[in-house]
N, C-alpha and C positions, 0 to 999 in steps of 0.2 A: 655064316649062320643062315642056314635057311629061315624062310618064314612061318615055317609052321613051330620052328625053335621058337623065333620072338613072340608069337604067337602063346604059345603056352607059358610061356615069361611073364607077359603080358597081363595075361589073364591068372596066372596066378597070383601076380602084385596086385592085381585088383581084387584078388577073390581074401589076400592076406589084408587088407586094408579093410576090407568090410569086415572082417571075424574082428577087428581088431579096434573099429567101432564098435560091433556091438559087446565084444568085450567091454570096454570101456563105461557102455550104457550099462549093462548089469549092474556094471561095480560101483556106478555112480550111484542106483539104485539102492544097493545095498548100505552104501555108506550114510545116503539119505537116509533109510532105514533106522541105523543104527544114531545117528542125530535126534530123530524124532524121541526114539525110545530113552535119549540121555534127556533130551530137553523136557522128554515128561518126567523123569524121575527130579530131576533138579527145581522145576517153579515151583511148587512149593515154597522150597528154599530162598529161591530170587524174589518170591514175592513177599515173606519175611523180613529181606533184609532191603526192601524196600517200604514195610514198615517201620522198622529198626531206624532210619535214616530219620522217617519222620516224627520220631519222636524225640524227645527234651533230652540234652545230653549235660547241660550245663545253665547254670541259674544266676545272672547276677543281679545283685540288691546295692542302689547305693546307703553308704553310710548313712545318710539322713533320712531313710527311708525308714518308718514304724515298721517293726517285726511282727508286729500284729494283723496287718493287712497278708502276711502268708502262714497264720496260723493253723486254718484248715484243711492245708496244702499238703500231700501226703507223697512222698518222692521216694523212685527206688533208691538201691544202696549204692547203685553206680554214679549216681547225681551228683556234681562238683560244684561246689557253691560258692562263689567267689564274692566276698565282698571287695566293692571298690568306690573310691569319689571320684566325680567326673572335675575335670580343671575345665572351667570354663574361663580363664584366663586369658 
C-alpha cells in the first residue's frame, strides 16, 4: 500500500466517524424532542394520579367507636369501610 492509499483510508474513517457523531447528535436531539412532547402531553395525568394517591381510599372505625362522631362525613362510592376491634391483648 502506498501512503497516499492509507492516507485516504485514513481520513475517510475519520471523516466516517464524524458523520456518524453527528448523526447520532441529531437523533439524540430529536428523540429528546419527542420526550418532551410525550412528557407534556402525559403530567397532567402524572399529576392526577398523584392526587389520587393522596386521597382516602379506606376508612376504619373501631367497634366501640359512636357512629355519630362520622355523621357529617360525606365519602365517594369507591370508599371501603371496614369495621374492626383492636386486641389489645
Amino acid at each position: 500500500m502506498s501512503v497516499l492509499v492509507l492516507f485516504v483510508v485514513l481520513f475517510l474513517l475519520m471523516l466516517g466517524a464524524w458523520v456518524f457523531a453527528a448523526i447520532s447528535l441529531w437523533y439524540g436531539r430529536e428523540l429528546l424532542k419527542r420526550q418532551r412532547i410525550l412528557t407534556q402531553a402525559l403530567l397532567p395525568y402524572l399529576k392526577k394520579m398523584e392526587q389520587d394517591k393522596a386521597t382516602m381510599k379506606a376508612l376504619q372505625i373501631d367497634k366501640d367507636e359512636p357512629l355519630s362522631k362520622y355523621q357529617n362525613v360525606t365519602l365517594p362510592d369507591e370508599i371501603h369501610i371496614d369495621f374492626t376491634r383492636e386486641n389489645n391483648a
